[in-house]
C-alpha positions as CSV (number, residue, x, y, z in Angstrom):
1,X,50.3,-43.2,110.0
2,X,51.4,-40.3,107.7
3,X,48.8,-41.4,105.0
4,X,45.7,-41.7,107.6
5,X,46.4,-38.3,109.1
6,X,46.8,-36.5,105.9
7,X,43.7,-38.2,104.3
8,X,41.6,-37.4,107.5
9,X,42.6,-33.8,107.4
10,X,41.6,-33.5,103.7
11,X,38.3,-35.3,104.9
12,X,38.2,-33.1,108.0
13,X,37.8,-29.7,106.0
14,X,35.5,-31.3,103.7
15,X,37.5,-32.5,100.2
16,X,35.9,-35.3,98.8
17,X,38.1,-38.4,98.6
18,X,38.6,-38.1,94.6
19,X,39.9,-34.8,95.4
20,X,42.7,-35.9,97.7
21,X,45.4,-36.8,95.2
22,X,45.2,-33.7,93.2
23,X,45.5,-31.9,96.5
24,X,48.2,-33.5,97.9
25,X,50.0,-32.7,94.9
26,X,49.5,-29.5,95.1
27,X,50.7,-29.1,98.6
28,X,53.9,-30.4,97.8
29,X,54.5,-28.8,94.4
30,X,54.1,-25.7,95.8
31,X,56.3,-26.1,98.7
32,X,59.0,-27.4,96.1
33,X,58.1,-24.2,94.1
34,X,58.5,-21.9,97.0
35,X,62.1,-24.8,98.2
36,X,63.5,-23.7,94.5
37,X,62.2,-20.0,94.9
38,X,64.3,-19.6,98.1
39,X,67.4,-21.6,96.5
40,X,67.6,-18.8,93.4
41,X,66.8,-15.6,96.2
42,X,70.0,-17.1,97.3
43,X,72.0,-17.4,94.7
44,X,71.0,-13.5,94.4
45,X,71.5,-12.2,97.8
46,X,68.3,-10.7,98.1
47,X,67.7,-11.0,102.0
48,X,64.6,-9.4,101.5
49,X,63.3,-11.7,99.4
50,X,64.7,-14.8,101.4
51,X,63.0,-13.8,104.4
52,X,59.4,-13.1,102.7
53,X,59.5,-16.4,101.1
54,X,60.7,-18.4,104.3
55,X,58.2,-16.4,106.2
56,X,55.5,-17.7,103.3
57,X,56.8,-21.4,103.9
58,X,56.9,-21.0,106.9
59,X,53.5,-20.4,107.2
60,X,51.8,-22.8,104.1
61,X,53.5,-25.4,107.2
62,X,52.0,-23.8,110.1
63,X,48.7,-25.7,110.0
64,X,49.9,-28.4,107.8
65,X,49.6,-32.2,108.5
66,X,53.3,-32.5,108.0
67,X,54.6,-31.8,111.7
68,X,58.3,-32.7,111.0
69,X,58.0,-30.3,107.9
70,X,56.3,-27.6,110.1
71,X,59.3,-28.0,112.4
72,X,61.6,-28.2,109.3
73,X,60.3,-24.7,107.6
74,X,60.2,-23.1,111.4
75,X,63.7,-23.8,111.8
76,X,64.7,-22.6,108.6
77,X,62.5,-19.2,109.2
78,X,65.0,-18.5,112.6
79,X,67.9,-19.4,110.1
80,X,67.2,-16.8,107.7
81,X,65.9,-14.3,110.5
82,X,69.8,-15.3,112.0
83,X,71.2,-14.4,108.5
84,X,73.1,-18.2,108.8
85,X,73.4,-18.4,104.9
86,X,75.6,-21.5,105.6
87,X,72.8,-23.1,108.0
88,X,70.0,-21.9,105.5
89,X,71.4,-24.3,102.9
90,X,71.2,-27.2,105.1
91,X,67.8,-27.1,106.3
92,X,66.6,-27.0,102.7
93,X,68.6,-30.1,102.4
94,X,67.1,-31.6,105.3
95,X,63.6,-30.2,104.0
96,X,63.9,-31.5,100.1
97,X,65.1,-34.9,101.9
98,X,62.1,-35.0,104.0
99,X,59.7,-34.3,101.2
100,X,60.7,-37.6,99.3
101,X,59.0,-40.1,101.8
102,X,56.1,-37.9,101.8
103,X,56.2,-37.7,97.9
104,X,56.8,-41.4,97.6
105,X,54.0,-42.5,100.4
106,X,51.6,-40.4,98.5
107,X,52.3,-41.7,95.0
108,X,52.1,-45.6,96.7
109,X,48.8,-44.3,98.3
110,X,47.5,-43.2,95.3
111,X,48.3,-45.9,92.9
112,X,46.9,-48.5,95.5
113,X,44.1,-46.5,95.8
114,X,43.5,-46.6,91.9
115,X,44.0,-50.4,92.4
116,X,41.0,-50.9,94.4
């Protein structure tokens, strides 16, 4: 179900299918960029910066195809907003363990895909 909502939203804004992969790996390096981005703002202390970069992932989920990330990233926004440093470092535990079905279902995707 994941796969056939994600490849009809690529389809849906108009990517051409041999375009997909390249995407999706986009899409999900950059949210680990922005995942490890937020991990070393912590290690720093710099609520500013924590709370620009959740508010950025937060967003980049907003429209996404990934609804349990969208809720994910959301909750992790009202975390930071909440100043819950404890809580802040669980939900990007719970995100980065989310992210490996996705990362895993796209790679199977892809390599049947290839296959075929």
């Amino acid at each position: 179900p994941f796969i056939q909502t994600f490849v009809t939203a690529l389809s849906a804004v108009g990517l051409p299918q041999d375009n997909f992969k390249q995407n999706a790996e986009l899409i999900l390096s950059q949210l680990s960029e922005l995942l490890d981005k937020l991990e070393n703002e912590l290690q720093t202390g710099d609520l500013e910066m924590i709370r620009s970069t959740s508010h950025v992932l937060k967003g980049s989920m907003a429209s996404s195809v990934f609804p349990t990330l969208r809720e994910l990233t959301e909750t992790l926004h009202e975390k930071v907003r909440k100043e819950d440093f404890i809580s802040i470092e669980e939900q990007l535990g719970l995100i980065r363990a989310e992210l490996k079905p996705f990362n895993n279902a796209l790679q199977d995707f892809f390599s049947q895909s290839k296959q075929s």
